[in-house]
C-alpha positions in Angstrom: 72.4 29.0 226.1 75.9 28.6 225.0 76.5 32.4 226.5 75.0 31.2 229.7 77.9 28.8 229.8 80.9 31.0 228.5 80.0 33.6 231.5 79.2 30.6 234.3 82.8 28.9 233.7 84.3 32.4 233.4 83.3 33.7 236.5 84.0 30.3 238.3 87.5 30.4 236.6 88.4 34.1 237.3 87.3 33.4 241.1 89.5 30.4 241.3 92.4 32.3 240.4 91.4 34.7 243.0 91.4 31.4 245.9 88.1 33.3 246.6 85.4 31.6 247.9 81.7 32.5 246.6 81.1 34.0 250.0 84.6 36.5 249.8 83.7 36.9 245.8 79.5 38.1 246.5 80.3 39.8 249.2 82.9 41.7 246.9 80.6 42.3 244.4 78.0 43.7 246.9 75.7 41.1 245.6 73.9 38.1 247.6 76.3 34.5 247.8 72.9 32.5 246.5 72.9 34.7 243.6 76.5 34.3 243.2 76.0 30.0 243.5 73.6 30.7 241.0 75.7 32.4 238.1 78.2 29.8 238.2 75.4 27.0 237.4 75.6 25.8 233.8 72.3 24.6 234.4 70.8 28.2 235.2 69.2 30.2 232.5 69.3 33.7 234.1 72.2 36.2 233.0 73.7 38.6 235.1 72.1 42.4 233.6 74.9 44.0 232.8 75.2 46.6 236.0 76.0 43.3 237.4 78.4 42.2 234.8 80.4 44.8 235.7 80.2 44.8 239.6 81.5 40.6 239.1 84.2 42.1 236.9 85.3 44.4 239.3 85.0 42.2 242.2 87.6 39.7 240.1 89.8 42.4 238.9 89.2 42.0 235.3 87.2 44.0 232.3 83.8 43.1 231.7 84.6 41.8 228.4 86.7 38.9 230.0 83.4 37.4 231.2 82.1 36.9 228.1 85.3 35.4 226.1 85.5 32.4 224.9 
């Protein structure tokens, strides 16, 4: 579960730093805005697969990797 959290607070934090809304930041990564709310719950246990790791990176203008950082 800890991983769950890492990639939830990453995305949230990358996105922030964007001043994109989860609207501008879905639409971005060509994925739906309730999956998007979705990601960024702690509380969720579903991962992005990793096609989708990489459309959120790109969408935030960072490497894959830097979702998954501590």
């Amino acid at each position: 579960m800890k991983i769950k959290s890492i990639v939830a607070a990453n995305i949230r934090k990358y996105r922030k730093k964007l001043r994109m809304t989860q609207e501008q930041a879905a639409e971005r990564a060509e994925i739906t805005t309730p999956y998007w709310q979705r990601l960024e719950l702690v509380s969720q246990t579903d991962l992005p697969s990793l096609p989708t790791i990489f459309k959120i990176a790109r969408a935030l203008h960072i490497k894959p990797y830097q979702l998954l950082k501590e």
